[in-house]
N, C-alpha and C positions, 0 to 999 in steps of 0.2 A: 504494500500500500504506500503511495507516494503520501507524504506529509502534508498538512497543512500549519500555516503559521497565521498567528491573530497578532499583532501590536497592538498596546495599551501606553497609550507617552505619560512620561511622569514628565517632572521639569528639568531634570536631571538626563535620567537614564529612561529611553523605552523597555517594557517588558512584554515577555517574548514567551506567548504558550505556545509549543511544539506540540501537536495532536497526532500518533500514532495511533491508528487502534484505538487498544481502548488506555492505551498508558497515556499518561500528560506530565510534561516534563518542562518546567517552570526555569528559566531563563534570567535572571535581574541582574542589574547592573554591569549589562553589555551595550554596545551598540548594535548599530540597528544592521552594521556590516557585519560585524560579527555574527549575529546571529543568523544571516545570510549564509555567511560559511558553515554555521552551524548545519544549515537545512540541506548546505549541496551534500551531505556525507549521504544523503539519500538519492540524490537526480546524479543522473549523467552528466557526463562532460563529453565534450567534443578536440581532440586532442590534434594540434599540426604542430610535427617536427618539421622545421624548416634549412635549410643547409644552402648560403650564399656558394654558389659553384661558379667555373669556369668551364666546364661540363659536366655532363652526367646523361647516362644510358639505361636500357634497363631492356634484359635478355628471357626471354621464354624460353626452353628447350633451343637451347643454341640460335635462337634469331630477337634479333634486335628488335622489340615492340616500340621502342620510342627513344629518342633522344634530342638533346637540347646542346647551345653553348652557353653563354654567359645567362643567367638568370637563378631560378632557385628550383631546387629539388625536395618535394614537398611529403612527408608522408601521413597519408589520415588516419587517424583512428575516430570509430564511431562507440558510441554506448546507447544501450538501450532506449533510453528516453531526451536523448536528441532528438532537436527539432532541424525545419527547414531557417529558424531564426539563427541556430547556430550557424549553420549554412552560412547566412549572410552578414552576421557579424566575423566570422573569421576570413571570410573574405578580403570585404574591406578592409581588414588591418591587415592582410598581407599584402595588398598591391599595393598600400598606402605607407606601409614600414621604408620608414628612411636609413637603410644598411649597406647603401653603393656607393663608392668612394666619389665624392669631386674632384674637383679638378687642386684644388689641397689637399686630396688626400682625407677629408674625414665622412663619416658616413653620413651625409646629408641628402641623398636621394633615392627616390622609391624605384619600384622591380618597373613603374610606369616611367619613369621620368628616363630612367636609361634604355626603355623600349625591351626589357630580359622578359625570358620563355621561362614556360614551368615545367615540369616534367612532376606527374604526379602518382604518388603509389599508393595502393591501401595498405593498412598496417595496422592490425589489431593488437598487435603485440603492446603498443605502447599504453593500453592496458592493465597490465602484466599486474597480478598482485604478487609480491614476492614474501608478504605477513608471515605466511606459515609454512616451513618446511624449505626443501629446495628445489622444488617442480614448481616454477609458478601459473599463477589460475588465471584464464584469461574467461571468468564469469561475468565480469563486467563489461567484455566486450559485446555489442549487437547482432542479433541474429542476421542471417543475410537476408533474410526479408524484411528487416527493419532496414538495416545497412546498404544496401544494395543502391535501393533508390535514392537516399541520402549521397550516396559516393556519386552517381549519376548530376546530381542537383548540383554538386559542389564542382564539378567538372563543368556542367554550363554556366552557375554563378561567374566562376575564375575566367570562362570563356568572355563572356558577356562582359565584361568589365576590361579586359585586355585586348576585346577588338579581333583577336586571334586562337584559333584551336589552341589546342593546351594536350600532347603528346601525354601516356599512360601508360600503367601498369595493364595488368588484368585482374580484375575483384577474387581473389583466394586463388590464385595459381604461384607456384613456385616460380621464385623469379630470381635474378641476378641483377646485381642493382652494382655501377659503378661512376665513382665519379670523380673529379678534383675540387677537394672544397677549397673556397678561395678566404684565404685569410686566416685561420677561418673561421668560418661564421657557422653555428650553430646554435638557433632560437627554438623553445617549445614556448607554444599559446594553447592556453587553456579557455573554450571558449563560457564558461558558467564563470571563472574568475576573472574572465576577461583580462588578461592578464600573460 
């Protein structure tokens, strides 16, 4: 059961009934963020690791499904209760991420501003619970009928906004993934913490 939350503002501090079930689980003297983070320990997150490259490929049984030069090599992870709004907030912050050098040398410009390709892969692993044991659980990951079309959406989103196809993986196929990361650059955005 997905949770719900009720705020009650004092002058001070909001307080924050968390409703499971039938348990209730009383909250005070947090903020109103906090108890936000409280609540994602229940919903999804929508997860891109992001990798500023100077290339990157990526092989099916020995053929080449897609490859890029300079831009970013994106990998998604889905959760069950992702939405299409994840979708479109991580989007945006990734064509809009200022991590490409100027002409100084510092990272002042977006994957648009220098015209960079994506190259995009699914990846549930990112996922991964690693809490218990040493096999980890990827139960938080989305089912491919949840998943599937979400990876679809987020493929046109990324299209749509760059003007231009966006080269891929294949959704649960064994793949070979190779690249040169430039610099390097390596971001994760979480899209519930937005962050």
């Amino acid at each position: 059961m997905i949770p719900q939350s009720r705020f009650y503002s004092t002058k001070k501090y909001p307080l924050c009934l968390l409703l499971c079930g039938c348990q209730t689980v009383l909250l005070s003297k947090i903020t109103r963020y906090e108890a936000d983070g409280f609540l994602r320990l229940w919903y999804g997150d929508m997860r891109v690791l992001l990798q500023r490259v100077r290339e990157a490929r990526v092989e099916i049984n020995g053929v080449v499904r897609g490859e890029i030069g300079c831009g970013l090599l994106l990998f998604l992870g889905i959760e069950g209760e992702d939405t299409e709004e994840d979708v479109r907030w991580l989007c945006s912050k990734i064509v809009q991420m200022r991590i490409f050098s100027d002409n100084d040398g510092k990272m002042n410009l977006s994957l648009i501003d220098v015209s960079g390709n994506v190259l995009m892969i699914s990846q549930f692993t990112l996922h991964a619970s690693t809490k218990k044991g040493n096999r980890p659980s990827y139960i938080r990951a989305a089912t491919p009928e949840v998943a599937i079309p979400l990876y679809e959406k987020f493929i046109r989103e990324l299209e749509l906004r760059l003007g231009h196809s966006v080269p891929t993986g294949e959704f649960g196929a064994d793949m070979q993934v190779s690249l040169i990361n430039d610099g390097p650059v390596t971001i994760m955005i979480d899209s519930k913490r937005q962050e």
